[in-house]
Each structure stands twice: as structure tokens, then as C-alpha cells.
N, C-alpha and C positions, 0 to 999 in steps of 0.2 A: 383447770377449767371445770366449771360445775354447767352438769346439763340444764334444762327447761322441768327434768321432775326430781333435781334435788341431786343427783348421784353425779360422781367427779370418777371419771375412766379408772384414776388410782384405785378410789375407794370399791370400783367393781372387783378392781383386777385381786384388793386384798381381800375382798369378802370369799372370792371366788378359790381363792387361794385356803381360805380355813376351809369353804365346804369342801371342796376335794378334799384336802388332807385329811378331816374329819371320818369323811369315806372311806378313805382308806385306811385311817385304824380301825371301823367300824370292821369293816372286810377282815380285816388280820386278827381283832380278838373274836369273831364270826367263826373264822380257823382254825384258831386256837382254843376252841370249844371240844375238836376231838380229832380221832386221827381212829381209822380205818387202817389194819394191815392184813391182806389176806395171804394164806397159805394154799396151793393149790399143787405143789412136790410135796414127796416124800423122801427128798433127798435132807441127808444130816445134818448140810451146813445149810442150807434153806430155811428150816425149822429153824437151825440154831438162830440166823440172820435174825428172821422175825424175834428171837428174844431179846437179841441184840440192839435193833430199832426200837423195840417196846421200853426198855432200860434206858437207849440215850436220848429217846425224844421225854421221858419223864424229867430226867434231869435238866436235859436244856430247858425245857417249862418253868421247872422248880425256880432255876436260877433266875430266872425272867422272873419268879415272883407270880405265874400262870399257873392257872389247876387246868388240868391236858386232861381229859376221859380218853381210853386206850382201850379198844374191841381188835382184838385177832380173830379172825375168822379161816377158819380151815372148811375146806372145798377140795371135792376129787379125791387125787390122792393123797392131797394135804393133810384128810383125816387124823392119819396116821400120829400128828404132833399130838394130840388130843386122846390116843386110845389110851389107855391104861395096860392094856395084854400086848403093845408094839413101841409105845413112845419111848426111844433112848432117854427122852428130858424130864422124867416124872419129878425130880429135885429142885432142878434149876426153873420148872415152869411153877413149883408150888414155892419156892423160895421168892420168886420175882413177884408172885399172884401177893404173897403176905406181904412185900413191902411195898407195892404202889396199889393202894386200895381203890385206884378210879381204872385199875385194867382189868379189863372181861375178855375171855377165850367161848369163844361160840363154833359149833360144830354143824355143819350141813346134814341137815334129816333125810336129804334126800339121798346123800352120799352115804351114809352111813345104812341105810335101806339098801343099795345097792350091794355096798361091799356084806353085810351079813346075807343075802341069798344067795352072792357068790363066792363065802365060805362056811355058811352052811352053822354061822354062829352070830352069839349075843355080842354084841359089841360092849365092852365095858366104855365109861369116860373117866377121866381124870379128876381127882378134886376140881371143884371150881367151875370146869367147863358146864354149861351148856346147849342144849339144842337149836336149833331156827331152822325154820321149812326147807329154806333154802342160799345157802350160804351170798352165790354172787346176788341174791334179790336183796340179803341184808348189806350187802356193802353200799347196794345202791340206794338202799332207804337212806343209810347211812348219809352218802354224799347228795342226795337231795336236802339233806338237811342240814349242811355246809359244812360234814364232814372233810379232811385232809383224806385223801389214796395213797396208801404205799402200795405196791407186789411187791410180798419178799421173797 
């Protein structure tokens, strides 16, 4: 039955049916724009974890045919993935950093402030990494801007 302005309840129900779904890819390659992992241990398999995550969320992308941007962020005592004078992983973070060219490691400035007054030294960083003022304030520019959240 068609109404009195032209539309048949079917023809709602399919329009209604593409713009949802529509939305909903919209939302999902929104998503799949980037993915947020923070570190905030200095425990070994923690760190390791996040390299872990950074690796298999690339590939899953890949296969999908998706280009993924990948930021770790180290916070607190997460630091530590990031120093150059403590990280067990100086290999495996510069081997993984050359082969997926959209992942960034960022390091909290304000953590890294903290721990050299309370050891009385210059902090080195790792190839690659960088600084940000403040590590949890980047995760959440981050996901304002409809970044994915992991904690690893």
C-alpha cells in the first residue's frame, strides 16, 4: 500500500535498512582509521603483549585490505618499553617499527620528567619513539577522534 506522500511502509523499511547499514560501515572504517595501545607496566610480558597487539592488529587490517595507524603509548611505569638504558625489546620494537610504517611509539613527558628527578639521570628513548606532554591526555585525543583502545 502506498501512503498519501508517495512512500509504501516496504519501501521505508528498505531505505531504512541501507541507511543503518550504511552507518554502520561508516562507524567501522571510522575504527579502523586507528587503534590506540597504552602501556602503563613495566612488566616483560606486558610490553611484550603490546608488541604483540601492534603485529596482529596490522595483519588483520592488511588482510582486510585496511591501512590501520598503530600509536603505543607508554605511561607511568610503562616508560620503561621505550627507554634505550632499560627496554629488554630495543630489536623487536625497531624490527616491528621498520616493517609497519603507520606504527608510532610515544612516550609520556611527564613521566619521563618524574622518573629522571627520581633517578637523578637523562633518560635516553629508543629509535623512533617520541615525546607527548602527556601520555593518558594522548590516548584520549586519540579516541575523541574515533580512535580503537586497547590496555595492554
Amino acid at each position: 500500500m502506498i501512503s498519501a506522500n508517495g512512500w509504501s511502509r516496504r519501501g521505508l523499511l528498505a531505505g531504512t535498512a541501507i541507511l543503518t547499514a550504511g552507518g554502520a560501515a561508516a562507524r567501522e572504517d571510522r575504527l579502523a582509521d586507528g587503534v590506540v595501545i597504552l602501556i602503563d607496566s613495566n612488566e616483560p610480558y606486558v610490553m611484550g603483549h603490546a608488541i604483540s597487539y601492534s603485529a596482529n592488529l596490522a595483519k588483520h587490517f592488511a588482510d582486510k585490505g585496511a591501512r590501520l595507524l598503530i600509536e603505543v603509548v607508554a605511561n607511568g611505569k610503562g616508560i620503561d618499553v621505550f627507554r634505550a638504558d632499560k627496554t629488554p625489546l630495543v630489536e623487536p620494537l625497531a624490527t616491528l617499527r621498520q616493517s609497519l610504517p603507520n606504527l608510532t611509539y610515544s612516550m609520556c613527558a611527564s613521566s619521563k620528567a618524574i622518573a629522571e628527578a627520581k633517578e637523578q639521570i637523562s633518560i635516553p628513548l629508543i629509535a623512533g619513539a617520541s615525546l607527548v606532554p602527556f601520555g593518558i591526555g594522548r590516548v584520549v585525543d586519540l579516541q575523541l577522534k574515533g580512535w580503537a583502545y586497547i590496555h595492554a
